[in-house]
C-alpha positions in Angstrom: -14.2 -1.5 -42.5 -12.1 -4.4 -42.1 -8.5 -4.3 -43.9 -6.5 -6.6 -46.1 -3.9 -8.6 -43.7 -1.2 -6.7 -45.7 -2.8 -3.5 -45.8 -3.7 -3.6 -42.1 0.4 -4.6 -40.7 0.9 -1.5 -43.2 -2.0 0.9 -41.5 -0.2 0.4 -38.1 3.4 0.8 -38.9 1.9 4.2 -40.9 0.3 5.1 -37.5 2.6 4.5 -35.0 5.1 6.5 -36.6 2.7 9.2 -37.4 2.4 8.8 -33.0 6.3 9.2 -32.8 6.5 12.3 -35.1 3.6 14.2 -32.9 5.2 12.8 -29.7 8.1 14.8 -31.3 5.8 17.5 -32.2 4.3 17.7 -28.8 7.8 18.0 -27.0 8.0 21.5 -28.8 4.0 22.2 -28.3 4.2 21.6 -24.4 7.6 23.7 -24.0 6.5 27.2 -26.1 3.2 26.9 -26.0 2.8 27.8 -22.2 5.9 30.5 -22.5 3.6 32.1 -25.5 6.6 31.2 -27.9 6.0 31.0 -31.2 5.7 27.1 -32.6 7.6 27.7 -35.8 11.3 28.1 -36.1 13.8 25.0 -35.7 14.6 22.9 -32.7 17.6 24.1 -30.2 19.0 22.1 -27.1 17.7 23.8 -24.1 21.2 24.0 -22.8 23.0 25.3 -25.0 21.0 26.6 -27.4 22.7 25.0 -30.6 20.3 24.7 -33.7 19.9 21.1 -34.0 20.0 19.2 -36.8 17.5 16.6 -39.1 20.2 13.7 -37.3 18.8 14.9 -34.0 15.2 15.1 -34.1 14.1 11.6 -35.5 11.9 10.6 -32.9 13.6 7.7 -30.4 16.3 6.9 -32.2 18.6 10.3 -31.9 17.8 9.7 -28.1 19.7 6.3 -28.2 22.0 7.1 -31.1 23.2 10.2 -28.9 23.2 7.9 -25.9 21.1 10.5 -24.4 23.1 13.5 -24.3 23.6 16.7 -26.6 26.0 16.5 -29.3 27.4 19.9 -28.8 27.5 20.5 -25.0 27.9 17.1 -23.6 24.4 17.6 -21.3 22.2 15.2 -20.4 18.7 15.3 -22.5 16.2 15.2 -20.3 14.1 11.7 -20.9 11.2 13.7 -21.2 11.6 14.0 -24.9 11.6 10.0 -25.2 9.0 9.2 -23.2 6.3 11.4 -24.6 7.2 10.0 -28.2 6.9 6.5 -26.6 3.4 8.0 -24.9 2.2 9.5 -28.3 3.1 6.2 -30.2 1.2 4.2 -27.3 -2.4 6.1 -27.9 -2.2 5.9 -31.4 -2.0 2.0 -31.0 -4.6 2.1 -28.5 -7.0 4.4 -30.9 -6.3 1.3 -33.8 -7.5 -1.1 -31.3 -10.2 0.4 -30.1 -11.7 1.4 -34.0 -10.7 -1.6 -35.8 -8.1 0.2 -37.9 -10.8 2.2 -39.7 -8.3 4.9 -41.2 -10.3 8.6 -40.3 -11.9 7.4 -37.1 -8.2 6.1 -36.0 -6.8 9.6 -36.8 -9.6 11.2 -34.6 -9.5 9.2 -31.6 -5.6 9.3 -32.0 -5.4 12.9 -32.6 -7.9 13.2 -29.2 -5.8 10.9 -26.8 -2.6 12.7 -28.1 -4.0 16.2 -27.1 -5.3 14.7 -24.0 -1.6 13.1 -23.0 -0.2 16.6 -24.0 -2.5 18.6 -22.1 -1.7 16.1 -18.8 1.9 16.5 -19.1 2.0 20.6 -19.7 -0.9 20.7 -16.7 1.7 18.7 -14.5 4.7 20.4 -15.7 3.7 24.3 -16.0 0.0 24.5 -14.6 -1.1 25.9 -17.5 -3.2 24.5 -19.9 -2.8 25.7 -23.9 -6.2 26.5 -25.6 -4.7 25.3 -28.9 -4.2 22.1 -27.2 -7.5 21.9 -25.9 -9.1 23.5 -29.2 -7.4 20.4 -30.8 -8.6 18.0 -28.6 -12.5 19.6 -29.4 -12.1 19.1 -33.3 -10.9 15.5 -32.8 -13.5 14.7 -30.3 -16.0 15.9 -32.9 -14.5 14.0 -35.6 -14.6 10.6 -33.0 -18.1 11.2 -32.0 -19.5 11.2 -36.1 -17.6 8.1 -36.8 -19.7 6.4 -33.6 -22.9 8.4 -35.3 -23.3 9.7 -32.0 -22.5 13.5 -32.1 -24.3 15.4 -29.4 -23.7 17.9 -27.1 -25.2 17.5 -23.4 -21.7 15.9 -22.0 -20.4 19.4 -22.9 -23.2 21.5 -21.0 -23.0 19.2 -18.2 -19.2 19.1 -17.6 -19.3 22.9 -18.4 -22.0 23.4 -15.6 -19.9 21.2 -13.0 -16.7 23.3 -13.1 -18.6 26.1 -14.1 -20.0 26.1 -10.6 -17.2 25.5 -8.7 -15.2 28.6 -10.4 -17.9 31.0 -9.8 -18.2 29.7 -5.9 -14.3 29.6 -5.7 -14.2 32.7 -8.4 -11.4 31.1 -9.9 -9.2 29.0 -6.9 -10.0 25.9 -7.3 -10.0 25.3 -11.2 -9.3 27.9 -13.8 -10.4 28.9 -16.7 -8.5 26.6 -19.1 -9.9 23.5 -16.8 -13.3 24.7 -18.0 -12.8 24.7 -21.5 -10.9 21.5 -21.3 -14.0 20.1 -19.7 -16.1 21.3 -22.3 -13.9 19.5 -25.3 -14.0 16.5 -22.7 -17.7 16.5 -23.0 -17.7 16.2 -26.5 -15.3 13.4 -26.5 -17.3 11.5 -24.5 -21.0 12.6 -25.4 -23.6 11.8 -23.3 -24.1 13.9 -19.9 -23.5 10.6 -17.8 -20.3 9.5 -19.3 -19.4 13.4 -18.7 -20.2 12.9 -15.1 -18.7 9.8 -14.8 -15.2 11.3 -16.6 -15.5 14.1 -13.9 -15.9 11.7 -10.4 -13.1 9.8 -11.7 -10.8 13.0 -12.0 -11.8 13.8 -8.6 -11.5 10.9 -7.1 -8.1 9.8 -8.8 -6.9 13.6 -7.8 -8.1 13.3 -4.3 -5.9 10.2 -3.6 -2.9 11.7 -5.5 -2.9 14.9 -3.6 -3.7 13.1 -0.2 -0.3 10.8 -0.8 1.5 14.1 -1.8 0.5 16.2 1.3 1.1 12.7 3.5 4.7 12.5 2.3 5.5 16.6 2.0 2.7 18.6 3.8 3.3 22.2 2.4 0.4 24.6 2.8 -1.3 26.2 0.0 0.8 23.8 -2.4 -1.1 24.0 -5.9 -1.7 20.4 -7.5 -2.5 20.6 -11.4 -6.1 19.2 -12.1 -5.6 18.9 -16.3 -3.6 15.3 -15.9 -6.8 14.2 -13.6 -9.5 15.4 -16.0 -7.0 14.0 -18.9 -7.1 10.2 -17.5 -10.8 10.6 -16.4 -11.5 11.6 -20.0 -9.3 9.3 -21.7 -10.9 6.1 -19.3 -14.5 7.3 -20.5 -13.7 7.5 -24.1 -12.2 3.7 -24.1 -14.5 2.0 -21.7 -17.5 4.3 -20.8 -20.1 1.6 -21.1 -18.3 -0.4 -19.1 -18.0 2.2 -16.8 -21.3 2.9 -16.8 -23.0 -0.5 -16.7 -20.4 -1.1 -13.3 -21.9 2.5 -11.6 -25.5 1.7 -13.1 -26.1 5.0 -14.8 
């Protein structure tokens, strides 16, 4: 479905902020959901612990307004908060691109690379992965996959049967158990069992050189490197460009 000129500038703006309010959203989602804090109840600074107020939580612009710092103890906010509004706002653009601004399949995709992006930076930040994020990230890759007609499930058994593996071998070192659920919602995001595979070597392989340049600059043994932000970008590449992908490894 193609829209109007006017009703297509109106469609982004819509979804762009609808990126910056679950960037804002997300912010809270990646801090209590890995503490087992409950979601609801308002917003405090994480210095001080003041309530803050409906001036204070508009996404990006209380950031700048407060030039960065908490209104009631003077401390610096981290930039965190910014950047994964800016992040959230980002995929939501790149989900209207990639659908043509079809309204409900925008919302998926959006809703999927926004669960994927949350799940990297809680991974990175706490090394735990939420299953409501990843439950999330499961319904939206559902709802993607119908509005491509292509709903199946063998991406899901075969990603499920690759980390499956390598937890029972490792019993549980080398990934855990929220890295095989998240491979199984990455699965159905990208459907087929190739573009599965293909999401999986390019975690690996991105990881692989990550942790390399991290154990060549700070060698500490048995230092723990989260895999979630690997799968996350592996996931996130097959669901843009898998074709592409695939037609370059000739699967």
């Amino acid at each position: 479905m193609v829209l109007p000129p006017l009703a297509g500038v109106l469609f982004f703006v819509l979804a762009i902020a609808l990126g910056l309010v679950l960037g804002s959203f997300g912010t809270v989602l990646s801090h209590r959901l890995p503490r087992g804090e409950t979601i609801g109840g308002r917003s405090r600074c994480p210095s001080c612990g003041r309530v803050l107020t409906a001036f204070e939580l508009i996404p990006i612009v209380s950031y700048l307004m407060l030039g960065g710092r908490c209104r009631g103890c003077g401390r610096r906010i981290s930039a965190f908060y910014p950047l994964v509004e800016l992040a959230s706002a980002a995929v939501f653009a790149v989900a209207i691109i990639e659908t043509g601004a079809a309204p409900l399949h925008t919302l998926a995709l959006g809703m999927a690379l926004w669960a994927l992006m949350l799940i990297a930076v809680t991974d990175a930040r706490t090394q735990k992965i939420p299953d409501a994020l990843t439950g999330i990230l499961a319904v939206a890759a559902l709802g993607h996959r119908f509005f491509l007609d292509d709903l199946r499930i063998d991406g899901a058994f075969a990603a499920l049967a690759v980390l499956g593996a390598q937890w029972i071998v490792s019993r549980g070192r080398w990934v855990g158990t929220g890295d095989l659920f998240l491979a199984a919602a990455i699965g159905l995001l990208v459907g087929s069992w190739a573009h599965a595979l293909i999401a999986l070597g390019l975690a690996y392989i991105i990881g692989a050189v990550f942790a390399a340049g991290v154990l060549l600059r700070r060698p500490v043994l048995g230092q723990r490197i989260a895999f979630g932000p690997f799968l996350a970008l592996g996931a996130a590449s097959v669901a843009l460009w898998g074709d592409w992908l695939a037609s370059v490894m000739r699967i």
